[in-house]
NUVORO-914685 format. One record per atom (N, C-alpha, C, O): residue number from 1; atom name; x, y, z. Coordinates in steps of 0.02 Angstrom, whole numbers, plus 32768, in hexadecimal, padded with zeros to 4 digits. Each point is the difference from the previous one (the first is absolute). Layout:
<recs>
{rec NUM; CA; {X; Y; Z}}
...
</recs>
This chain:
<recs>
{rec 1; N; {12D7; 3D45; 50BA}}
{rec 1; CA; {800D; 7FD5; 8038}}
{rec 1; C; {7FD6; 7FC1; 7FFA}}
{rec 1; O; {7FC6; 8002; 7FEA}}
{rec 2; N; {8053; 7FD2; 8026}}
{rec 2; CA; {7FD0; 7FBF; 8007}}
{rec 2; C; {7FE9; 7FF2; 8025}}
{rec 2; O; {800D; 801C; 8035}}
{rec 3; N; {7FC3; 7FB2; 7FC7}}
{rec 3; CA; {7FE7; 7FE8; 8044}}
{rec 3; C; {8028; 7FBE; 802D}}
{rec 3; O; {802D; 7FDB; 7FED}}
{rec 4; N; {7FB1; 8027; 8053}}
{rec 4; CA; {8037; 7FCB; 8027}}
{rec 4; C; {7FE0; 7FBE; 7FEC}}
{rec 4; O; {7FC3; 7FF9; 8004}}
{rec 5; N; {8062; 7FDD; 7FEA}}
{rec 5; CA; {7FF9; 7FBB; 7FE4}}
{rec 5; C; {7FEB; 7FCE; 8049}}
{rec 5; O; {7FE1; 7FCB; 7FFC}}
{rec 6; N; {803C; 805A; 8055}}
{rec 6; CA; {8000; 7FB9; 800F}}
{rec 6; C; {7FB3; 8012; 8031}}
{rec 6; O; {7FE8; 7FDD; 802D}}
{rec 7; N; {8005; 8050; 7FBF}}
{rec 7; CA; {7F9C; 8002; 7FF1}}
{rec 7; C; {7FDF; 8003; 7FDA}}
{rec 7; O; {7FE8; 8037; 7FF3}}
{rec 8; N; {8000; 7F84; 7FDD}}
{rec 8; CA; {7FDC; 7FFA; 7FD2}}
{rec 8; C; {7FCC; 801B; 800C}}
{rec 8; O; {7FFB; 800A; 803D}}
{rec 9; N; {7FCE; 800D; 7F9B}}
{rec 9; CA; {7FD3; 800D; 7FF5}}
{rec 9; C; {7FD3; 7FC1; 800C}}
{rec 9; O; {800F; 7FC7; 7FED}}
{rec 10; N; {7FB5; 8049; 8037}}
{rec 10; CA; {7FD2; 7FC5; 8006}}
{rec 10; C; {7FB9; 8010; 7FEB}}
{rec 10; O; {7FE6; 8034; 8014}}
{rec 11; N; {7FFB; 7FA1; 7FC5}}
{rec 11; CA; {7FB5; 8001; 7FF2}}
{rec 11; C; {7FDF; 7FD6; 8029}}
{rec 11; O; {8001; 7FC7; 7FE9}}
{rec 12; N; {7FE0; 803E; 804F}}
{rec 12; CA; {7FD7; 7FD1; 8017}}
{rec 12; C; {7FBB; 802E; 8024}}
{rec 12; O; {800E; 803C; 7FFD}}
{rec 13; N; {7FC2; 7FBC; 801A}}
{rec 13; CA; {7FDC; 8014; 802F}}
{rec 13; C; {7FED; 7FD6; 8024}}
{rec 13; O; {8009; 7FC3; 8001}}
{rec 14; N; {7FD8; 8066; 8025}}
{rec 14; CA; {7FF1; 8001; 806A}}
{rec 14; C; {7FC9; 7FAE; 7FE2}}
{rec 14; O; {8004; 7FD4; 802C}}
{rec 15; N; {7FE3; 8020; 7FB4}}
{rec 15; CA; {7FCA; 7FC4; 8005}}
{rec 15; C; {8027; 7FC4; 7FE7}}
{rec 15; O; {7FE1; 7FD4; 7FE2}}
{rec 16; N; {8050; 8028; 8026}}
{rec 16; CA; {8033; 7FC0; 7FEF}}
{rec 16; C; {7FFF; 7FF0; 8040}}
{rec 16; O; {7FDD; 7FD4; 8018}}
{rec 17; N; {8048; 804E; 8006}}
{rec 17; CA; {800A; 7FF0; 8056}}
{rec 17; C; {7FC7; 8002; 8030}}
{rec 17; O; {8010; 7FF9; 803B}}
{rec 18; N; {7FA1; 8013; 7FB4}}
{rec 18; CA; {7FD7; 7FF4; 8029}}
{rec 18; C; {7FE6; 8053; 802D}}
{rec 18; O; {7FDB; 8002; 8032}}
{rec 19; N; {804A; 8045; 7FA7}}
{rec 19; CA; {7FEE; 8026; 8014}}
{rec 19; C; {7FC0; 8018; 7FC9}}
{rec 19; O; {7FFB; 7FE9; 7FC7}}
{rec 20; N; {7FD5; 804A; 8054}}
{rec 20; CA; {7FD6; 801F; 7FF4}}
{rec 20; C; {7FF8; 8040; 7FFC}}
{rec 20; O; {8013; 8023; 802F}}
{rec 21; N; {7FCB; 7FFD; 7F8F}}
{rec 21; CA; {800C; 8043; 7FEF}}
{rec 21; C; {7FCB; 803D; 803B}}
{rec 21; O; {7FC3; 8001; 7FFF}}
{rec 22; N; {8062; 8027; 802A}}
{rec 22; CA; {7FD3; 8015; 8020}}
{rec 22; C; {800B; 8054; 7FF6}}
{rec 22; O; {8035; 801B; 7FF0}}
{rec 23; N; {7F94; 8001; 801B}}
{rec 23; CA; {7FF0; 8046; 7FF3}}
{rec 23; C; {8049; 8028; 8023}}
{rec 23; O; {8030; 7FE7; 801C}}
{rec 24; N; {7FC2; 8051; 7FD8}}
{rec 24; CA; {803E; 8033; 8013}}
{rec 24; C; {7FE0; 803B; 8042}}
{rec 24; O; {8027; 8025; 801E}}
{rec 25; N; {7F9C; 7FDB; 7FEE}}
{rec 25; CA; {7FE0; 8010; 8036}}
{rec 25; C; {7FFE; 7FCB; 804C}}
{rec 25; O; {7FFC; 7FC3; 7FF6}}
{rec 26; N; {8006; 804E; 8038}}
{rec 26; CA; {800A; 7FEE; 802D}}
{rec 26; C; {7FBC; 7FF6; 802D}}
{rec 26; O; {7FDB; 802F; 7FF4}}
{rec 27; N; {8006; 7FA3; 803E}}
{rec 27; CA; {7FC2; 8016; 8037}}
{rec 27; C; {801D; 800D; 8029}}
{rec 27; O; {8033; 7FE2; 8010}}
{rec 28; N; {7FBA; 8046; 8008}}
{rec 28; CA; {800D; 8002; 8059}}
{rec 28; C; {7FC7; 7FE1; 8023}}
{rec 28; O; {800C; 7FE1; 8034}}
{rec 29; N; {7FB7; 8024; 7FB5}}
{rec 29; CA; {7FCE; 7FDA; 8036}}
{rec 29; C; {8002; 7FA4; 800B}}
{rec 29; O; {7FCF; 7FE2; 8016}}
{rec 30; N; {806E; 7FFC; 7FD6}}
{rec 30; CA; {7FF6; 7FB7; 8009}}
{rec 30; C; {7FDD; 7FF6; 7FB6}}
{rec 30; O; {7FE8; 8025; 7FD5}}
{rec 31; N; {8022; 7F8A; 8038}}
{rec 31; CA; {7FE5; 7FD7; 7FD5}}
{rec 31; C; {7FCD; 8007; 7FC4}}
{rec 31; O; {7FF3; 7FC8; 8017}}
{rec 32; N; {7FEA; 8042; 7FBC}}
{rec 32; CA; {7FC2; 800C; 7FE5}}
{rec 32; C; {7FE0; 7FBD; 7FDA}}
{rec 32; O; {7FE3; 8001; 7FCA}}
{rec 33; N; {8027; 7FD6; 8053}}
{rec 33; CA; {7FDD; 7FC5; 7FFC}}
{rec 33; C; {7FCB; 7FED; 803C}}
{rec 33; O; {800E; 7FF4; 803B}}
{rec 34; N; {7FB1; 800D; 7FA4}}
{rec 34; CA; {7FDB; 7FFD; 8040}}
{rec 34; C; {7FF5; 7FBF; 8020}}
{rec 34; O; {7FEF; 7FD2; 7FDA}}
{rec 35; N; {801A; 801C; 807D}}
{rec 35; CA; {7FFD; 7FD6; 8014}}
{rec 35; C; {8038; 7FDF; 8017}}
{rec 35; O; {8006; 7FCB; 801E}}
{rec 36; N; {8030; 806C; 7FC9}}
{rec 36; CA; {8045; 7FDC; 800D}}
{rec 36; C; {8018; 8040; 804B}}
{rec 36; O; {7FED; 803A; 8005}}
{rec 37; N; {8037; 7FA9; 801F}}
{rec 37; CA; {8010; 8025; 804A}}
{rec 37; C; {7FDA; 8008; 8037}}
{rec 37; O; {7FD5; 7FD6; 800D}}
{rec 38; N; {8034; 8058; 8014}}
{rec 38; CA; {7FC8; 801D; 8034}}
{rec 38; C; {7FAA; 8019; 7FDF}}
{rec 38; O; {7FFB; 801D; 7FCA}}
{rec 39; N; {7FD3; 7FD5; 805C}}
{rec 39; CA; {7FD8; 8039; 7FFA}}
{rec 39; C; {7FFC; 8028; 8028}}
{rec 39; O; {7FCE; 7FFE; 8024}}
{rec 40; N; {805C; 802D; 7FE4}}
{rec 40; CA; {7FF7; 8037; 8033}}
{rec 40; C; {7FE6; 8039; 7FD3}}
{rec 40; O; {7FE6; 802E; 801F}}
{rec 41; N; {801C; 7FD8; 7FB0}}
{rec 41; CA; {7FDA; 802B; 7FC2}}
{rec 41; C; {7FB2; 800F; 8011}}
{rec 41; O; {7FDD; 802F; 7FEC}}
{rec 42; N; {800D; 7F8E; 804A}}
{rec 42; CA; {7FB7; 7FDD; 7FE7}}
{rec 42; C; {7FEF; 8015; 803A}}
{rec 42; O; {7FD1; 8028; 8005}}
{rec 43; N; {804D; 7FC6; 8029}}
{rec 43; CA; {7FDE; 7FED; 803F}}
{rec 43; C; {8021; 803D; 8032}}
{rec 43; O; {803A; 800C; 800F}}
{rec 44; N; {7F74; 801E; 8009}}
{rec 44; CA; {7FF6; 8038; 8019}}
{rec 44; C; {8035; 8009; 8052}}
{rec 44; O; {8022; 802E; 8017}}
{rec 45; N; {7FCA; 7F7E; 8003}}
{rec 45; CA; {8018; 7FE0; 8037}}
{rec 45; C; {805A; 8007; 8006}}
{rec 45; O; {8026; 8010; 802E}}
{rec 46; N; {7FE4; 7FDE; 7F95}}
{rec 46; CA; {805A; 8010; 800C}}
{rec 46; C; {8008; 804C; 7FF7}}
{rec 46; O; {8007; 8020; 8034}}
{rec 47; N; {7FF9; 8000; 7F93}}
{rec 47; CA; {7FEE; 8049; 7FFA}}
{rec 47; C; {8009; 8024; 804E}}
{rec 47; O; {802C; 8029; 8011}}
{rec 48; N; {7FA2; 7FBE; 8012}}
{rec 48; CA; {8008; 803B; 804B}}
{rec 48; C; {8018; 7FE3; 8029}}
{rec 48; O; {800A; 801A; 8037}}
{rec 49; N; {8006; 7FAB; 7FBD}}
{rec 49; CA; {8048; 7FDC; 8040}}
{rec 49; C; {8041; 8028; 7FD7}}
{rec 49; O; {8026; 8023; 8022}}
{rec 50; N; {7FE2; 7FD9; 7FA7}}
{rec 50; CA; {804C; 8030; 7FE3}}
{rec 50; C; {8004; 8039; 8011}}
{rec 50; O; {8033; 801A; 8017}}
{rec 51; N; {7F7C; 800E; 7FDC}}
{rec 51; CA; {8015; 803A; 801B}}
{rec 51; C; {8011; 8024; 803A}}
{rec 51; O; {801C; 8036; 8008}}
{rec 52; N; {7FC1; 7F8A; 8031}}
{rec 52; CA; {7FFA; 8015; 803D}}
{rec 52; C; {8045; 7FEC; 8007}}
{rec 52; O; {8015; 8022; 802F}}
{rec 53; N; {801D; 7FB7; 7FBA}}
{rec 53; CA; {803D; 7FEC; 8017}}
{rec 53; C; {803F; 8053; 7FE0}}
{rec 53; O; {8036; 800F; 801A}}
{rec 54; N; {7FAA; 8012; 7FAC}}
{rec 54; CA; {801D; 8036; 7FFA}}
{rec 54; C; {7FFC; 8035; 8027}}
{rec 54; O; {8032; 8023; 800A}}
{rec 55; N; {7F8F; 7FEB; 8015}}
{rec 55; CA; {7FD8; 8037; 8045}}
{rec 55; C; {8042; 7FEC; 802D}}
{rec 55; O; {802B; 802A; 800D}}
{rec 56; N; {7FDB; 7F89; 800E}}
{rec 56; CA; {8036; 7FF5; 803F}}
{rec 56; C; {803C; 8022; 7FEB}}
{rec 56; O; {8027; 801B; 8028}}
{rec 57; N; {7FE3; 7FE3; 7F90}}
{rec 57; CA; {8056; 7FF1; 8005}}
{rec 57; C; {8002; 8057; 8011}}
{rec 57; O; {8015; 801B; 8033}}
{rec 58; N; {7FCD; 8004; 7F8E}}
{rec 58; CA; {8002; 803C; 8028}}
{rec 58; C; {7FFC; 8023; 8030}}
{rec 58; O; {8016; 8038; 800C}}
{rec 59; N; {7FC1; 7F96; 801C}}
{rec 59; CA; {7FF4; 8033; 8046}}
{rec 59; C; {804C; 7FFE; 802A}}
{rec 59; O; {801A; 802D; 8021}}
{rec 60; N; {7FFD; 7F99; 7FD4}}
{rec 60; CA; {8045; 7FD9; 8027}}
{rec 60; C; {803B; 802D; 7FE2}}
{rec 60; O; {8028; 8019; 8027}}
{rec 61; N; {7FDD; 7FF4; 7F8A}}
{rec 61; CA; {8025; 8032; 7FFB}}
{rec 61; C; {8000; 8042; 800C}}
{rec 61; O; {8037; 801D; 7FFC}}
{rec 62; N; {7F90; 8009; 8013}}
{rec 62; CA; {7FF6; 8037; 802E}}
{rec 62; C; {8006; 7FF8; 804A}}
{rec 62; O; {8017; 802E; 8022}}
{rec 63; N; {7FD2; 7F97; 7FFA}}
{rec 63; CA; {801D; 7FFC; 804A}}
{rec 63; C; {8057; 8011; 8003}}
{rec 63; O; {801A; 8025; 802A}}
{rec 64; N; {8011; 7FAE; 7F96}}
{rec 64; CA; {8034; 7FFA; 8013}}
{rec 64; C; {801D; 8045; 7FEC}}
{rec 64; O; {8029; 801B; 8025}}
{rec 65; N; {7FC4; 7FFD; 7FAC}}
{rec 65; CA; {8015; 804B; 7FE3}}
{rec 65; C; {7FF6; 8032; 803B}}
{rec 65; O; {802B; 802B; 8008}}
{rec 66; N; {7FA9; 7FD1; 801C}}
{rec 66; CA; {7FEC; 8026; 804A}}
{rec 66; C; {802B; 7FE9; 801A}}
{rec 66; O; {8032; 8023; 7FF8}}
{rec 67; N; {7FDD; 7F98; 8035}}
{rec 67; CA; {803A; 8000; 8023}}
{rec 67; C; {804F; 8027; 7FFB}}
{rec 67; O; {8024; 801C; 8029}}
{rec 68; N; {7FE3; 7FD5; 7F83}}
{rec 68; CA; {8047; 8000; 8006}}
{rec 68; C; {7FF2; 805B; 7FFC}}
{rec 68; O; {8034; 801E; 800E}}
{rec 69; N; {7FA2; 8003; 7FE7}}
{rec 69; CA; {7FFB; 8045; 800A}}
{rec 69; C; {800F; 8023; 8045}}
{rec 69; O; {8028; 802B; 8014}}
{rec 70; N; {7FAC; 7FB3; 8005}}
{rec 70; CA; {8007; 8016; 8057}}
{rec 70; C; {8041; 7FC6; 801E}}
{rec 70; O; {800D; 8000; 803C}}
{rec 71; N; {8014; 7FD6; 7F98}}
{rec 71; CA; {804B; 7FF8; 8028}}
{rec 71; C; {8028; 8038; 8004}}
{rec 71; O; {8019; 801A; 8032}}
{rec 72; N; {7FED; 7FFD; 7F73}}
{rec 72; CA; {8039; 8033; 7FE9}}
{rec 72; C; {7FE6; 8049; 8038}}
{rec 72; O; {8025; 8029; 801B}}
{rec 73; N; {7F9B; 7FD3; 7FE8}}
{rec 73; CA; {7FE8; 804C; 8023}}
{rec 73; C; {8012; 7FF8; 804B}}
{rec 73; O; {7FF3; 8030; 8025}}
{rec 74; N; {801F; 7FAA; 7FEC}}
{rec 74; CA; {8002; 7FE6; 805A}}
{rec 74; C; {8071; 7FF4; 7FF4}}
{rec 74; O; {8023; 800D; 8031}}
{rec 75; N; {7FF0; 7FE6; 7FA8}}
{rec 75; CA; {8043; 8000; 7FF3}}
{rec 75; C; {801A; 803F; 8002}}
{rec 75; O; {8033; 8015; 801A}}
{rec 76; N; {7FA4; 8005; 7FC7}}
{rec 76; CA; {8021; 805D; 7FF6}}
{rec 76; C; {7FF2; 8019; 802B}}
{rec 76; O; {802C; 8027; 8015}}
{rec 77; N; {7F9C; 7FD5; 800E}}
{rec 77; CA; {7FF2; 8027; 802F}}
{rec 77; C; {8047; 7FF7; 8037}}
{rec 77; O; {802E; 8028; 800B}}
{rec 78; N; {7FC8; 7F9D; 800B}}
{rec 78; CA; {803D; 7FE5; 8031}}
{rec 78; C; {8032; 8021; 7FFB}}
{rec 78; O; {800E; 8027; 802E}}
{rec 79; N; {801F; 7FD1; 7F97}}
{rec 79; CA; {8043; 8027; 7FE8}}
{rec 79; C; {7FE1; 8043; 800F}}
{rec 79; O; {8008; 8016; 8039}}
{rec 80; N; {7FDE; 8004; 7FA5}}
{rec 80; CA; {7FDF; 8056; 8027}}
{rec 80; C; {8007; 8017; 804B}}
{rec 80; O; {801C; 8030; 801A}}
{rec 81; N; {7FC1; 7F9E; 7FFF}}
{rec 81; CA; {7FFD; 7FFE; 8048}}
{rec 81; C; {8035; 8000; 8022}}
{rec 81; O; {800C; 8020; 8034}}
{rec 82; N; {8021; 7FAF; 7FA6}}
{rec 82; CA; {8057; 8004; 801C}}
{rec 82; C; {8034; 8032; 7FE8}}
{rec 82; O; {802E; 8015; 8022}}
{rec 83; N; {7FC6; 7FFA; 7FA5}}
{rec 83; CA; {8022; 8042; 7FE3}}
{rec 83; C; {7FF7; 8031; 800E}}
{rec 83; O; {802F; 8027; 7FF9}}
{rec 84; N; {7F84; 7FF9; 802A}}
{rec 84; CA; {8003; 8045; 8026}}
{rec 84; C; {7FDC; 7FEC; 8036}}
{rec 84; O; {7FCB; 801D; 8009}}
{rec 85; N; {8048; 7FAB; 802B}}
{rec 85; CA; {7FF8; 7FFD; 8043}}
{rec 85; C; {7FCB; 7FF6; 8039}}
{rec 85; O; {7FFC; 7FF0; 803C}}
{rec 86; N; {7FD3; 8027; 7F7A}}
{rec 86; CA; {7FBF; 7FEC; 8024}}
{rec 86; C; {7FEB; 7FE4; 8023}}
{rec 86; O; {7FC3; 8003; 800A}}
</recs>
């Protein structure tokens, strides 16, 4: 079988067009150039404003996880209450 003619074959690489050869590993922690982004890395001060903003969110999603608990438990009850007369 041959090959398809109306895709030549091309020799070029990524540094013609202004791209750059980069590793096959990935960061997850941001940037690794130092000095470039946030320092929240650095500074103790942001550190416990983030965390204290994670303490809220959780507490807010346990408030709301409680609510919608004692809706469904106050719903059933009701239907109960009306289904045997109580």
């Amino acid at each position: 079988m041959e090959k398809s003619k109306s895709f030549p074959e091309y020799s070029c690489s990524y540094t013609e067009f202004g791209f750059r050869e980069r590793s096959n590993s990935y960061n997850f922690n941001g940037p690794n150039q130092k000095g470039s982004g946030f320092s929240a890395s650095s500074d103790p001060e942001l550190k416990r404003k983030k965390r204290i903003k994670a303490y809220n969110v959780l507490t807010v999603e346990g408030k709301l996880k409680t609510s919608v608990r004692n809706s469904f438990k106050w719903i059933k009850n009701k239907f109960s209450d009306i289904r045997y007369g109580v």
